[in-house]
C-alpha positions as CSV (number, residue, x, y, z in Angstrom):
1,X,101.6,88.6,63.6
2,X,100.2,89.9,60.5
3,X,100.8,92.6,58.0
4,X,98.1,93.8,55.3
5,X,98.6,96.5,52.7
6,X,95.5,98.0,52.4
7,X,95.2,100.5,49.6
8,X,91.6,101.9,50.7
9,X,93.3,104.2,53.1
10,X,91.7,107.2,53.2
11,X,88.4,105.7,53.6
12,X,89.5,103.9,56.3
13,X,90.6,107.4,58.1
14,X,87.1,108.8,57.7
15,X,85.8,105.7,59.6
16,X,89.1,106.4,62.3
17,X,88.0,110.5,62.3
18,X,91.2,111.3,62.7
19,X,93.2,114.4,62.7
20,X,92.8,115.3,58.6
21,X,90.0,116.2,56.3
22,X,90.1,113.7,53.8
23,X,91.5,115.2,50.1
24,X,92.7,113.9,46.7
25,X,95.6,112.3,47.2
26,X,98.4,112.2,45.1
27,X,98.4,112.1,41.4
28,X,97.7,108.5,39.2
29,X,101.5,108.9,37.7
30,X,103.1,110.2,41.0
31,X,101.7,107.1,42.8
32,X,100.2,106.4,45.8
33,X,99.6,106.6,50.0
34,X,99.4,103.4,51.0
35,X,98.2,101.6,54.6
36,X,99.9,99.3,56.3
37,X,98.1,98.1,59.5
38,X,100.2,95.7,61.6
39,X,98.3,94.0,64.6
40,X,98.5,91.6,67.4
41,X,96.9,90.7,70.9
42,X,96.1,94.3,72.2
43,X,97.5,96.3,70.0
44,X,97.4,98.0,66.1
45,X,99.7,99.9,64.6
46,X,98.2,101.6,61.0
47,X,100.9,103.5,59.2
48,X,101.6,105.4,55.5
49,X,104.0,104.4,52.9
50,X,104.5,105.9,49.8
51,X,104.7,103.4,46.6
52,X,105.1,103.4,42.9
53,X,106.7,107.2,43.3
54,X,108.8,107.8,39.9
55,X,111.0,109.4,42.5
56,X,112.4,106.0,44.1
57,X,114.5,108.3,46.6
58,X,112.0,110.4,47.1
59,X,109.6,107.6,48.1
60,X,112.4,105.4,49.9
61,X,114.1,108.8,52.2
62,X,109.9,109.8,53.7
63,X,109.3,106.5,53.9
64,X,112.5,105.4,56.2
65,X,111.5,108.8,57.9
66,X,107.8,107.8,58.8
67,X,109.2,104.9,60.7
68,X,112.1,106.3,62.3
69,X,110.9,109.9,62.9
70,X,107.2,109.1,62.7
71,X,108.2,106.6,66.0
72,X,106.2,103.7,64.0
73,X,109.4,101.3,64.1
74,X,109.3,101.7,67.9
75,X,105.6,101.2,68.1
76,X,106.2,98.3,66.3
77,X,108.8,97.0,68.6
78,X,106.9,97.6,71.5
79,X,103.7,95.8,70.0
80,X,106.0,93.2,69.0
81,X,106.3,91.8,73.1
82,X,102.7,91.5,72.9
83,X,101.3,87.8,73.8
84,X,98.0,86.5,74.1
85,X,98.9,85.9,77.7
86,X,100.5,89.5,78.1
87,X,98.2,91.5,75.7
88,X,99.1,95.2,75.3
89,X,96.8,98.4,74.8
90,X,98.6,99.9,71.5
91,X,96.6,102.0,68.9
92,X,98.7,104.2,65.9
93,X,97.0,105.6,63.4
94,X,97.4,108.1,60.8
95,X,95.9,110.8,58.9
96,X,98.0,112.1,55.3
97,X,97.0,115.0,53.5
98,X,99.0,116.0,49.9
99,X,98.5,120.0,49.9
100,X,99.1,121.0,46.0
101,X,101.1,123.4,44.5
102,X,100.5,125.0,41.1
103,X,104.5,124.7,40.9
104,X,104.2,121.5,41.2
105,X,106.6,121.8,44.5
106,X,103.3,119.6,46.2
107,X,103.9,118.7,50.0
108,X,102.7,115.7,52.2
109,X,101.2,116.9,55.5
110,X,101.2,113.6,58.0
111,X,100.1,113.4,61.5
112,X,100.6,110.1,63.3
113,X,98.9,109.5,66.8
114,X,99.3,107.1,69.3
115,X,97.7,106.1,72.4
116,X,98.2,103.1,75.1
117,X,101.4,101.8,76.4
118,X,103.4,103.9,74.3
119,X,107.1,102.3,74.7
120,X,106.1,100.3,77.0
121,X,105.1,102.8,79.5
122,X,101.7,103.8,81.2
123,X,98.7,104.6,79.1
124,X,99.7,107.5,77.3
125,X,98.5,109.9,74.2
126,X,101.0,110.8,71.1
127,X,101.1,113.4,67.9
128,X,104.0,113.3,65.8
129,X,103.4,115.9,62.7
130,X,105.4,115.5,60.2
131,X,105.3,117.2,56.9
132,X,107.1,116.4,53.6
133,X,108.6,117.9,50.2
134,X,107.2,115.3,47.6
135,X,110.0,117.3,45.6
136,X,113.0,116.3,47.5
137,X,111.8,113.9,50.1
138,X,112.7,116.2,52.8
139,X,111.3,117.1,56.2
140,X,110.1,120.9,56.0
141,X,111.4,123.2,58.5
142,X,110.4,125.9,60.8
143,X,112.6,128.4,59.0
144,X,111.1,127.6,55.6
145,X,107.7,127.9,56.7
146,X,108.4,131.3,59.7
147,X,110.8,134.0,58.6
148,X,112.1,133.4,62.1
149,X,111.2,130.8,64.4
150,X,112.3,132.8,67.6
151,X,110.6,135.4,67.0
152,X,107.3,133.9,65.7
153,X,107.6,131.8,69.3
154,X,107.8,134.9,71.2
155,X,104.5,136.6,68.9
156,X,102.7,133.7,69.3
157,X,103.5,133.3,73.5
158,X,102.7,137.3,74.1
159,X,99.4,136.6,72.8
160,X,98.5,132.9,73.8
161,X,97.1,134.1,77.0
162,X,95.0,136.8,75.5
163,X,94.1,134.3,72.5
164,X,93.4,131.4,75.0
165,X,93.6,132.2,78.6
166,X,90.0,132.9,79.2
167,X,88.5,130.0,77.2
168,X,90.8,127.6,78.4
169,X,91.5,128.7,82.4
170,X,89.0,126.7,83.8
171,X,89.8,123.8,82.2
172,X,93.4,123.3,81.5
173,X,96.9,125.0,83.4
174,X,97.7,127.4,81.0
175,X,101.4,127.6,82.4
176,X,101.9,124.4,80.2
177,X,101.2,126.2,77.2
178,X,104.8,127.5,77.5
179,X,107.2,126.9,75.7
180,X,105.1,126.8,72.3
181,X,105.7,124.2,70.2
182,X,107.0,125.8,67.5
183,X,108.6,123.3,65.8
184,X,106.2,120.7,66.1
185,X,104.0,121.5,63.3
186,X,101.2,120.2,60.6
187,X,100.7,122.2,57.7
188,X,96.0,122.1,57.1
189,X,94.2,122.8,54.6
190,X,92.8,126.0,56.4
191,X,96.2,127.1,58.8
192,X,98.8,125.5,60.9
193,X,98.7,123.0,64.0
194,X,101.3,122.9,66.6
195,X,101.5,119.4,69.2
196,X,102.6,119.7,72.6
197,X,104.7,117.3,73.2
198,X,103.5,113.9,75.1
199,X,102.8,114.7,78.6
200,X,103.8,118.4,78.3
201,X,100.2,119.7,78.1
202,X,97.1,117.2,78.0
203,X,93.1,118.0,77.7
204,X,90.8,117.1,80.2
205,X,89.9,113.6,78.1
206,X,93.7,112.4,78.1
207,X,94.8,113.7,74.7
208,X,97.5,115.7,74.1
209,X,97.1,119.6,73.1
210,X,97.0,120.8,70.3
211,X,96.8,124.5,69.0
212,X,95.5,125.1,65.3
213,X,95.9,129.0,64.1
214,X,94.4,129.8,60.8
215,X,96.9,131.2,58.1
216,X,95.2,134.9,57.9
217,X,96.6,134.9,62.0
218,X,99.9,134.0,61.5
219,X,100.0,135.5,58.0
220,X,102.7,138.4,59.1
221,X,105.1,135.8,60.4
222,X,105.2,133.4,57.6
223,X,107.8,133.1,54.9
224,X,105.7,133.6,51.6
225,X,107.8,134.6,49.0
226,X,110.4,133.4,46.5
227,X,110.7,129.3,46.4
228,X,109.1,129.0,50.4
229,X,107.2,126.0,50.7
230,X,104.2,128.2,51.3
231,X,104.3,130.8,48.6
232,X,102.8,128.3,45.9
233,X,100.8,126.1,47.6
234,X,97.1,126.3,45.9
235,X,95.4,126.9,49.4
236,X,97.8,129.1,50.7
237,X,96.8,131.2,47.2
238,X,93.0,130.9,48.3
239,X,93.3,133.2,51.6
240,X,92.2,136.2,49.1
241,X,88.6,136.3,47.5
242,X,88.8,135.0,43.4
243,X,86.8,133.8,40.9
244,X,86.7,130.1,42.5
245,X,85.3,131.2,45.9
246,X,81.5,131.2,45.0
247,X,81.4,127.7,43.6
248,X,83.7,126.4,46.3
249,X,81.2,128.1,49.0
250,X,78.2,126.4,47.4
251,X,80.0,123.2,47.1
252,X,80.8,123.5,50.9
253,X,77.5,124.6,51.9
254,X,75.6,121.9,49.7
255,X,77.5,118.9,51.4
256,X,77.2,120.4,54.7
257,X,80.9,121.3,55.5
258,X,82.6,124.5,56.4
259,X,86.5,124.7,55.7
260,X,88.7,122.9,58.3
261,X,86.0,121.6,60.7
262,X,85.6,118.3,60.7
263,X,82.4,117.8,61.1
264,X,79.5,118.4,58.4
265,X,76.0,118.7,58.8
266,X,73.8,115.8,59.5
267,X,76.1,113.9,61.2
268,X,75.2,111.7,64.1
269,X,75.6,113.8,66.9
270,X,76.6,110.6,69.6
271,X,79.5,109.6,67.2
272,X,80.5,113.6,66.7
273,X,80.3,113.7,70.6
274,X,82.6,110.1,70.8
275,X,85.4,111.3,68.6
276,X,85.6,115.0,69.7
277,X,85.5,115.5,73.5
278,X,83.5,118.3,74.9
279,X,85.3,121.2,76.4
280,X,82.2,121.8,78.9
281,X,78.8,120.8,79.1
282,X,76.5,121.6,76.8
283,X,74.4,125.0,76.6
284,X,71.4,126.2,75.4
285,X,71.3,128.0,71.7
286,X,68.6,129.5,70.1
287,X,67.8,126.9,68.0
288,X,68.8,123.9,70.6
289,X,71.9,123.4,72.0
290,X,75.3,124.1,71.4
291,X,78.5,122.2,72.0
292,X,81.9,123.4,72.4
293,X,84.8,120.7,71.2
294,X,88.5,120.4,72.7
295,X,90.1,119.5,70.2
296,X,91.7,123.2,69.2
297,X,90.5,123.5,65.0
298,X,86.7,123.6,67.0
299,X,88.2,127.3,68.9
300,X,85.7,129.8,68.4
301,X,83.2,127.3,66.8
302,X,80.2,125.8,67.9
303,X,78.4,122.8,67.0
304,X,74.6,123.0,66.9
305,X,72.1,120.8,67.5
306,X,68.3,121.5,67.3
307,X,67.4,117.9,67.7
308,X,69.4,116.3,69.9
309,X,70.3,113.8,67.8
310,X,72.1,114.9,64.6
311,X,74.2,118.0,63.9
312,X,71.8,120.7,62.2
313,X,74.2,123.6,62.4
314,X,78.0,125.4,62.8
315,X,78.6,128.4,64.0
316,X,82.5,130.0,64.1
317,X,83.8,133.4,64.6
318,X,87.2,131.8,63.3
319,X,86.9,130.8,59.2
320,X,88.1,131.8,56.0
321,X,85.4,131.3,54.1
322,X,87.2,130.5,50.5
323,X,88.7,133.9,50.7
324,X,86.1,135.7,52.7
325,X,87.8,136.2,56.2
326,X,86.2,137.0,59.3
327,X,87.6,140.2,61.1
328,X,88.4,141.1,57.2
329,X,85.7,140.8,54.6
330,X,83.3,143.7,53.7
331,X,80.0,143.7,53.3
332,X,81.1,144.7,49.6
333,X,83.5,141.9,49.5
334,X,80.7,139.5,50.3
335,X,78.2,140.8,47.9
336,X,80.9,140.7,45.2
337,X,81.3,136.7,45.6
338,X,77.8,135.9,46.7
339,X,75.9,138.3,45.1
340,X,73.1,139.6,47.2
341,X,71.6,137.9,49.7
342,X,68.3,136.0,50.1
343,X,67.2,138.2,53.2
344,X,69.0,140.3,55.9
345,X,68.0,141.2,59.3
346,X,69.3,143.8,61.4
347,X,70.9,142.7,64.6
348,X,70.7,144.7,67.7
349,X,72.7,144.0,70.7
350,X,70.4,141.7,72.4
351,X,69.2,139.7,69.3
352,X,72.7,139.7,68.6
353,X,73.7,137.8,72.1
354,X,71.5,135.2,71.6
355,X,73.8,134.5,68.7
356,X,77.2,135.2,70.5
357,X,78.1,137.7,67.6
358,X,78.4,141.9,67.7
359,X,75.7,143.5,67.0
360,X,75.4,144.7,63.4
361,X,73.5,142.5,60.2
362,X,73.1,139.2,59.3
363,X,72.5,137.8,55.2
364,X,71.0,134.9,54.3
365,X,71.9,132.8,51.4
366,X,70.3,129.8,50.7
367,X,71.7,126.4,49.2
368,X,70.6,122.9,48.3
369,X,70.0,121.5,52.2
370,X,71.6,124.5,53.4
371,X,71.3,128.3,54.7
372,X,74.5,130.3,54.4
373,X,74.4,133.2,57.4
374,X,77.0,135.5,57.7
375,X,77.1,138.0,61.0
376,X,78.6,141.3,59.7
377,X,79.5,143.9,63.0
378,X,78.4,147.8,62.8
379,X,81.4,148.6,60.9
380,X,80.3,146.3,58.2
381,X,83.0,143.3,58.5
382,X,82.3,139.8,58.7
383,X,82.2,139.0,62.3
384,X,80.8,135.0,61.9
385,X,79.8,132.3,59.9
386,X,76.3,130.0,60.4
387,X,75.7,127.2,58.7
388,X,72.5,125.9,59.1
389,X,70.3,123.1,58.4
390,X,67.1,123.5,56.4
């Protein structure tokens, strides 16, 4: 058996595609998230450790917790009974993400997934969020983050069928969406993820459900104010429009990315179409075709393609767009953080269809390799976001 400490983790992620978009990590003086990959015949397990934290208890009580929590110590036992003779089908890996505070009360967001023969059962799929005070080494908790987790339960499961049931009928039993997950939670850069546990509700590919909301839909549930967790945190402070949301937009927009889809612009579309399963076949767009992901951070977004062979566009009716919202931001909103637009064109309810968006306007702005296009409805609200290829 070998062990290697690898400190090019997060580059190693991007190759995995896991769960996370990659971020800066932690600070030079606060130390580092370091790899450990384990492996053996037929299996791999790839797991974070924190190291050279000024905090040594810090560091030592999230660390002990990634392996006993995380489940990697029993992963590791399982592999462990591997032989050459006897090979298993193991695979854990890992995605970290450090969300910043301007308090400095900075948390560490991990999500560790497995699949195989997980303790040493049938092939099987695994998440196991887990998300950490880099203040006091300590798991966050559903009361910190919801001012009551019964409650915010019950909200979510009164409108889970509304929110999912048509989308997801024909393809999963939506009777296993209940009892939400509550608990089991990852705190993203653009809302919150909740796992089903293994087994309790599985895609159509074999992977365990997921269900990401965005921060502006949960936003009347959450405990954000005083010392929360959430009340400081630098994207939780971005939700509103500010002086940082036009360069952050153009940014986006120039490398191809909009905020918490994993995918960008000009990627390969057979390697997009390997790591994401589809939902359901692919359909005609305007422009090409368009493919709808499982995976639950792709709800209410499409992936475009006018080529067949790379990804030339993203289309959502879910986003908050650096503090422009859809179902939210004005038209006056927009113009105040974008200025005005290259070109608009009025969007009747059939040229509107072809798009999948209300009737109403569409503005244009244009970036380096990119077009910006936001779908406003008639009463002037941002109703959709395109990015698009030039």
């Amino acid at each position: 058996m070998t062990t290697i400490v690898l400190r090019r983790a997060f580059l190693f992620l991007i190759i995995l595609s896991l769960f996370l978009p990659l971020l800066p990590g932690l600070a030079q003086d606060q130390g580092a998230v370091e790899m450990i990959s384990t492996s053996r015949p037929g299996g791999e397990v790839v797991y974070p450790q924190l190291k050279g934290f000024a905090n040594s208890f810090v560091q030592d009580t999230i660390n002990q917790a990634i392996l006993t929590e995380g489940g990697i110590q029993a992963h590791l036992d399982a592999m462990a009974a591997f032989t050459e003779a006897m090979p298993g089908n193991l695979k854990v890996t890992y995605t970290a993400l450090v969300l910043k505070s301007e308090s400095g009360h900075d948390l560490l967001s991990i999500l560790i997934e497995a699949s195989g023969n997980i303790s040493f059962g049938p092939p099987s799929h695994r998440y196991t969020p887990l998300v950490f005070s880099l203040v006091t080494g300590q798991k966050i908790s559903c009361d910190q983050i919801f001012a009551q987790c019964d409650q915010a339960r019950k909200s979510i499961e009164d409108t889970l069928e509304a929110r999912l049931g048509d989308e997801l009928s024909n393809y999963l039993n939506t009777a296993d969406l209940y009892p939400f997950p509550i608990e089991r939670f990852l705190l993203t850069e653009t809302g919150i993820s909740f796992f089903y546990p293994e087994k309790g509700m599985v895609w159509l590919s074999g992977k365990s459900t997921f269900i990401h909301f965005l921060y502006d839909e949960l936003k009347g549930m959450l405990r954000d104010a005083g010392d929360m967790p959430l009340k400081s945190l630098d994207l939780y402070a971005s939700l509103s429009p500010s002086a940082h949301s036009r360069p952050s937009i153009e940014s986006a927009a120039a490398t191809g990315l909009l905020p918490g889809i994993p995918v960008r612009l000009g990627d390969k579309l057979s390697d997009t179409l390997d790591i994401y399963p589809l939902l359901h076949d692919p359909e005609g767009f305007v422009t090409g075709q368009k493919y709808q992901m499982e995976d639950d951070r792709f709800r209410g977004t499409l992936v475009l393609s006018n080529d067949g062979e790379t990804v030339t566009g993203l289309l959502t009716g879910r986003m908050n767009l650096f503090g422009l919202s859809t179902g939210k931001a004005s038209l006056e909103e927009i113009k105040s953080v974008l200025g005005e637009p290259a070109g608009s064109t009025s969007m009747n309810a059939e040229a509107a269809q072809l798009y999948g968006v209300p009737a109403g306007l569409m503005l244009a702005y244009n970036f380096d390799g990119a077009a910006l296009k936001l779908f406003l409805d008639e009463a002037q609200t941002l109703s959709a976001v395109w990015l698009d290829k030039k």
